[in-house]
C-alpha positions as CSV (number, residue, x, y, z in Angstrom):
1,X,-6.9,-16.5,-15.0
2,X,-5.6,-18.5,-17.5
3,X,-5.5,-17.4,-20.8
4,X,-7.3,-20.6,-22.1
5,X,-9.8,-20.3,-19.6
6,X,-10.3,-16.3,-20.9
7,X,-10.6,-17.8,-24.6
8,X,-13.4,-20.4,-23.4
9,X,-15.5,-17.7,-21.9
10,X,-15.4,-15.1,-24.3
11,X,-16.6,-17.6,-26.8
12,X,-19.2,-19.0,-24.5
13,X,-20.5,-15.6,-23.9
14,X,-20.4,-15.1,-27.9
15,X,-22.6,-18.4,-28.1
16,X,-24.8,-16.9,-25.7
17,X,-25.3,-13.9,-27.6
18,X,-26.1,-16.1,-30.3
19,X,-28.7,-17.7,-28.9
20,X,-30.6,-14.7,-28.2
21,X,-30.3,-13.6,-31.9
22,X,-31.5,-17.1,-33.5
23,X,-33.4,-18.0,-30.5
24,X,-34.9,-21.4,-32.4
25,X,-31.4,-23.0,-32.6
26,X,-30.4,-24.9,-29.6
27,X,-27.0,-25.1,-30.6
28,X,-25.6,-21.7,-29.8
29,X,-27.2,-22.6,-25.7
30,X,-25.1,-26.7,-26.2
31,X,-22.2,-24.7,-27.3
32,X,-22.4,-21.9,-24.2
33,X,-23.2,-24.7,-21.7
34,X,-19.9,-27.0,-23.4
35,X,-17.5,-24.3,-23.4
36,X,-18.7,-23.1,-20.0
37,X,-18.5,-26.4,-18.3
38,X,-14.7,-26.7,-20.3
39,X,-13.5,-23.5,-18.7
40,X,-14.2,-24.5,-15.1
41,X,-12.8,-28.2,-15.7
42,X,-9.7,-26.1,-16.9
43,X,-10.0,-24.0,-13.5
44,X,-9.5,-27.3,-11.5
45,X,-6.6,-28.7,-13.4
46,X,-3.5,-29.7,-11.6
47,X,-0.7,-27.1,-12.9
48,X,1.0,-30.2,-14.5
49,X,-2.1,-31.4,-16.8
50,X,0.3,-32.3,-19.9
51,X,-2.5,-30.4,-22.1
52,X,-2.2,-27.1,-20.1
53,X,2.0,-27.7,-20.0
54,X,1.6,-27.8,-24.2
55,X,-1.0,-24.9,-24.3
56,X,1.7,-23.2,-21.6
57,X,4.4,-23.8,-23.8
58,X,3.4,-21.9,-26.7
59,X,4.9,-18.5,-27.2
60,X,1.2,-16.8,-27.6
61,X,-0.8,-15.1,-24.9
62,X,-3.8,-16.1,-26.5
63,X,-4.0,-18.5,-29.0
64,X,-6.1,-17.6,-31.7
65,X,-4.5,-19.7,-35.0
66,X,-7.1,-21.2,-37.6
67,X,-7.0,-24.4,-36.1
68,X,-7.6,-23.4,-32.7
69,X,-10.7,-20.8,-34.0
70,X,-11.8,-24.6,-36.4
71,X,-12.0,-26.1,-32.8
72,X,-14.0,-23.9,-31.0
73,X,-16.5,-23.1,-33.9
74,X,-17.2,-26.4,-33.7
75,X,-18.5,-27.0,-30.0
76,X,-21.7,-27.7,-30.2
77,X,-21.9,-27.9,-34.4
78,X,-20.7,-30.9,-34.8
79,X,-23.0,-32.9,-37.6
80,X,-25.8,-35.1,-35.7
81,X,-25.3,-39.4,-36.4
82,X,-27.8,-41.0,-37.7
83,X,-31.1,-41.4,-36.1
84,X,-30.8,-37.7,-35.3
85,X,-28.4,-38.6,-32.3
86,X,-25.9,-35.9,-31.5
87,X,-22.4,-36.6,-30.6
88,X,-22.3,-35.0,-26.9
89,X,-19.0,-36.9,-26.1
90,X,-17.3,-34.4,-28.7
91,X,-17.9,-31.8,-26.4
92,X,-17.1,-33.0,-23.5
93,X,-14.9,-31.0,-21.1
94,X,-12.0,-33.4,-21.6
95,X,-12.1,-34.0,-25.1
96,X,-12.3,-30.1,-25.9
97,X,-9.2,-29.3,-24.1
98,X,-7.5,-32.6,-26.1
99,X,-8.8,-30.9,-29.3
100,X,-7.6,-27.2,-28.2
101,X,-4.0,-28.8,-27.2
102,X,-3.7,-30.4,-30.0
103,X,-4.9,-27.5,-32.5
104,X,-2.9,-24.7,-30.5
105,X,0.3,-26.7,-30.3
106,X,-0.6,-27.1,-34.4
107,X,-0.8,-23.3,-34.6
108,X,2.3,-22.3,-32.4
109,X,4.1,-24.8,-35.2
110,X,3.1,-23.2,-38.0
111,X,3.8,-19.8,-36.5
112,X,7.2,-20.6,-36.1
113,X,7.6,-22.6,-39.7
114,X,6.5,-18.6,-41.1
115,X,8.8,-16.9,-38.6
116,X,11.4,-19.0,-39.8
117,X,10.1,-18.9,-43.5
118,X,10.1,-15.0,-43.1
119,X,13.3,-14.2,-42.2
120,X,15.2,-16.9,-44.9
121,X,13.8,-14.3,-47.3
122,X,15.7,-11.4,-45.7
C-alpha cells in the first residue's frame, strides 16, 4: 500500500474517532468520508499520475512536514461561504491529492534546504 494512501486512512480513522467524541459536529464524519473517498481514488491511479510521481519522489516514507499535516487538518474544516454554503469541491478526491502534492513536495524542499543548512555549520 502506498504510503499516501496509509497517511489518508490513518487520518480518516482519526476523524472518525472524532466524531464519536464531539458527536454534534458533522465535520469530523465530511472529513472521514473526504479522506476516505481520496485514499481509494489514490488506489486507482495509474503508476504515472504526475502527483503520485512528485509524492514518489520525495526522500520520506511518510510525509508528515507542517504543510502536509496544514493540508490534511483542513479536510473537511475549511470556513463555510456565505449563505452558510460549504466549499465541498475543496475536498474533493482530486483536489486533495493536488493540495497534498503540492504541500509534500513543499516539505521535502525545506527538509533538504535544513539538511543542507545543517551541515554548512559543521
Amino acid at each position: 500500500m502506498s504510503a499516501i494512501i496509509e497517511i489518508l486512512i490513518a487520518q480518516a480513522e482519526w476523524r472518525e474517532h472524532k466524531a464519536e467524541e464531539y458527536p454534534d459536529d458533522e465535520r469530523n464524519l465530511r472529513a472521514a468520508s473526504a479522506l476516505r473517498a481520496a485514499a481509494e481514488y489514490v488506489g486507482v491511479l495509474p503508476d504515472d499520475d504526475q502527483r503520485l510521481r512528485v509524492i514518489d519522489a520525495t526522500d520520506v516514507d511518510h510525509p508528515g512536514g507542517e504543510r502536509t499535516h496544514e493540508v490534511l487538518r483542513r479536510v473537511g474544516f475549511h470556513h463555510t461561504l456565505p449563505g452558510g454554503r460549504y466549499p465541498e469541491s475543496l475536498d474533493e478526491p482530486s483536489a486533495i491529492l493536488d493540495q497534498l502534492a503540492e504541500a509534500i513536495e513543499d516539505d521535502e524542499a525545506e527538509r533538504l534546504r535544513d539538511e543542507i543548512d545543517s551541515t554548512d555549520d559543521t
